[in-house]
C-alpha positions in Angstrom: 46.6 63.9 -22.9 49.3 64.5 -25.5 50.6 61.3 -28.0 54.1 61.1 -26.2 51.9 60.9 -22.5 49.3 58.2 -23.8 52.7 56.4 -24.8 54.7 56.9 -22.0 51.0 55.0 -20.0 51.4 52.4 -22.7 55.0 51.7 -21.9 54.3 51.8 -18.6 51.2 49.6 -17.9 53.6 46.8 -20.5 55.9 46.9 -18.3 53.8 46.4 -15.4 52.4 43.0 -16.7 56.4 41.8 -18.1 57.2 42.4 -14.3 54.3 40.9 -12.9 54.5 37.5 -15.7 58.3 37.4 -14.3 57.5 37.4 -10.8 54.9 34.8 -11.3 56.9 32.5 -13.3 59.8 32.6 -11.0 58.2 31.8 -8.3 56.1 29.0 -9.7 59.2 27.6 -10.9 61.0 27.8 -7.2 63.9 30.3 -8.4 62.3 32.9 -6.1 64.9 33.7 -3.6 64.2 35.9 -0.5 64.7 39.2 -2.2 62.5 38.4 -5.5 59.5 37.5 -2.9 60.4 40.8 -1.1 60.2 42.2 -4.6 56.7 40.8 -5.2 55.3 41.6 -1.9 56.6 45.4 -1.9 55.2 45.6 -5.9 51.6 44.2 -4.3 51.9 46.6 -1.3 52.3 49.8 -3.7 49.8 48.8 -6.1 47.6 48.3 -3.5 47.3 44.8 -3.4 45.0 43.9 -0.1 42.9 40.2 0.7 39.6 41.9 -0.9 40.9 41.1 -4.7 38.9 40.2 -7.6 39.6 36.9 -8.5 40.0 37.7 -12.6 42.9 40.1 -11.6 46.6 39.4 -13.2 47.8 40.8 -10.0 45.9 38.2 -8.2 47.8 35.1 -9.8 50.8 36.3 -8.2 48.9 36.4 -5.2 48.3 32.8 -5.8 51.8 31.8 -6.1 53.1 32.9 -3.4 54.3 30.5 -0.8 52.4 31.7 2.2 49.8 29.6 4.1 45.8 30.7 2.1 44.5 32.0 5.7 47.3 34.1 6.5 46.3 36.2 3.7 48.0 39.1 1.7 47.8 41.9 4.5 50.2 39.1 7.1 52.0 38.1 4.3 52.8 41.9 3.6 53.2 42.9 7.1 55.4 39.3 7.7 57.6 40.0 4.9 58.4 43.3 5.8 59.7 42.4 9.6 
């Protein structure tokens, strides 16, 4: 992998965890309207984001914030959101 590639992955996974720390906050603070938590579900959804996550996960503490009922889990709040 070339200098300018291994950068590019930098840039990329940095901006994976200022989108995920914005989504978290947001929500946490209740300025998550409709589309933001759309947002957050669909970002979940293509990272792969399913009930079976490790607890130590960044990903996972926007799992935790979202406001959805604990034994719905993330696969019905994924497939609710989406209807």
């Amino acid at each position: 992998m070339s200098n300018n590639e291994k950068e590019n992955m930098g840039r990329m996974y940095t901006l994976q965890d200022l989108l995920t720390d914005e989504f978290i906050a947001r929500i946490k603070i209740g300025d998550a309207e409709p589309s933001l938590l759309n947002a957050a579900r669909q970002y979940l959804k293509d990272n792969g984001v399913h009930s079976g996550l490790k607890q130590d996960t960044k990903i996972q503490d926007l799992v935790s914030v979202l406001p959805f009922k604990e034994e719905e889990g993330i696969d019905r709040v994924v497939k609710h959101a989406s209807n």
